[in-house]
C-alpha positions as CSV (number, residue, x, y, z in Angstrom):
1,X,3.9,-3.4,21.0
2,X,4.5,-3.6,16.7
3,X,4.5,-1.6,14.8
4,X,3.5,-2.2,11.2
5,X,4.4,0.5,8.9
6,X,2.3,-0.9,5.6
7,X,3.3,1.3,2.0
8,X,0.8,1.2,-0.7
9,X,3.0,2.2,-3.4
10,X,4.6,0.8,-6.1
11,X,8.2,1.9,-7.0
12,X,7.9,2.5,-11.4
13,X,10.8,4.8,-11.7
14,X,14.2,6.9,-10.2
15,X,12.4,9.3,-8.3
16,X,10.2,6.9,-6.6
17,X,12.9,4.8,-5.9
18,X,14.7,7.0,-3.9
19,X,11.8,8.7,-1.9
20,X,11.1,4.6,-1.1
21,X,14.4,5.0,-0.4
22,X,14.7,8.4,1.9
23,X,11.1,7.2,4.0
24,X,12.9,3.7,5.2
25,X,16.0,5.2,6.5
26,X,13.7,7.4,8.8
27,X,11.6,4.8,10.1
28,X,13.1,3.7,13.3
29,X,14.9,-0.1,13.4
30,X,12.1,-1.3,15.6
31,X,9.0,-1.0,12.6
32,X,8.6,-3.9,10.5
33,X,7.5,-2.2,7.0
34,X,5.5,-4.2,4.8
35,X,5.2,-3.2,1.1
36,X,1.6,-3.6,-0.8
37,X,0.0,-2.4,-3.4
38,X,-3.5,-4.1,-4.0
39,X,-3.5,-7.1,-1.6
40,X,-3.8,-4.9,1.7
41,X,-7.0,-7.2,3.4
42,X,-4.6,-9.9,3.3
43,X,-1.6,-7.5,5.1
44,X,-4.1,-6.9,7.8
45,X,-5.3,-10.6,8.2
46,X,-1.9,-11.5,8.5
47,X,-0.9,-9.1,11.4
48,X,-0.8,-10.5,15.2
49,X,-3.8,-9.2,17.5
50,X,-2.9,-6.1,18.7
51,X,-0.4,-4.8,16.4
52,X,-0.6,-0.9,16.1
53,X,-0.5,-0.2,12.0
54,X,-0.3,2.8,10.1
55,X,-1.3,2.9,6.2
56,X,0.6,4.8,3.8
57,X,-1.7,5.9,1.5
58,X,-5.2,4.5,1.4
59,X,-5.8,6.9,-2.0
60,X,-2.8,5.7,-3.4
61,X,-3.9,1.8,-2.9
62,X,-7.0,2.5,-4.3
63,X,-5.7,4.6,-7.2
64,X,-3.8,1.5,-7.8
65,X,-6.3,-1.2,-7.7
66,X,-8.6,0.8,-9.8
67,X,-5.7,1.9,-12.6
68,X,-4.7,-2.0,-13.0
69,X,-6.7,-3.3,-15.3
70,X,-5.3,-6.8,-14.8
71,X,-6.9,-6.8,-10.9
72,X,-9.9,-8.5,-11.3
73,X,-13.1,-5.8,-10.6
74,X,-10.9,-2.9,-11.6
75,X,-13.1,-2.3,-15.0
76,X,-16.1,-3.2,-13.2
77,X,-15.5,-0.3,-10.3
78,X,-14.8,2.1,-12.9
79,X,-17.8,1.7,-15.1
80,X,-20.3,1.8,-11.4
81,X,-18.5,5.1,-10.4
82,X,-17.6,6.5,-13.6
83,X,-14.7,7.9,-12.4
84,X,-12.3,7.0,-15.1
């Protein structure tokens, strides 16, 4: 069985780094990581039929895709849900 271990976030400074850092030296050897921050449809086409995957964090990815303001539709989600 994989395992797909897939982290939303983006690494911006020190401290991020190293808690990046700390969560891959506890996964075990045998989970294949994959590291995305807006692009996660295409993480999830991508993975074999079957493969058991576990989403670290679905806020975070959103937070990211709607506080990039080069991602096309992150201006337009804003203004619908006047959240930002």
């Amino acid at each position: 069985m994989m395992v797909v271990y897939v982290a939303t976030a983006g690494v911006h400074d020190n401290e991020m780094a190293e808690r990046v850092k700390q969560h891959r030296l506890r996964r075990p050897a045998s989970c294949c990581t994959v590291e995305e921050t807006h692009i996660l449809a295409g993480v999830l086409l991508s993975l074999p039929t079957g493969a058991v995957v576990l989403i670290d964090c679905l806020t975070l990815w959103m937070s990211n895709l709607l506080l990039d303001d080069n991602f096309p539709g992150s201006d337009r989600i804003r203004r619908k849900k006047k959240i930002i």
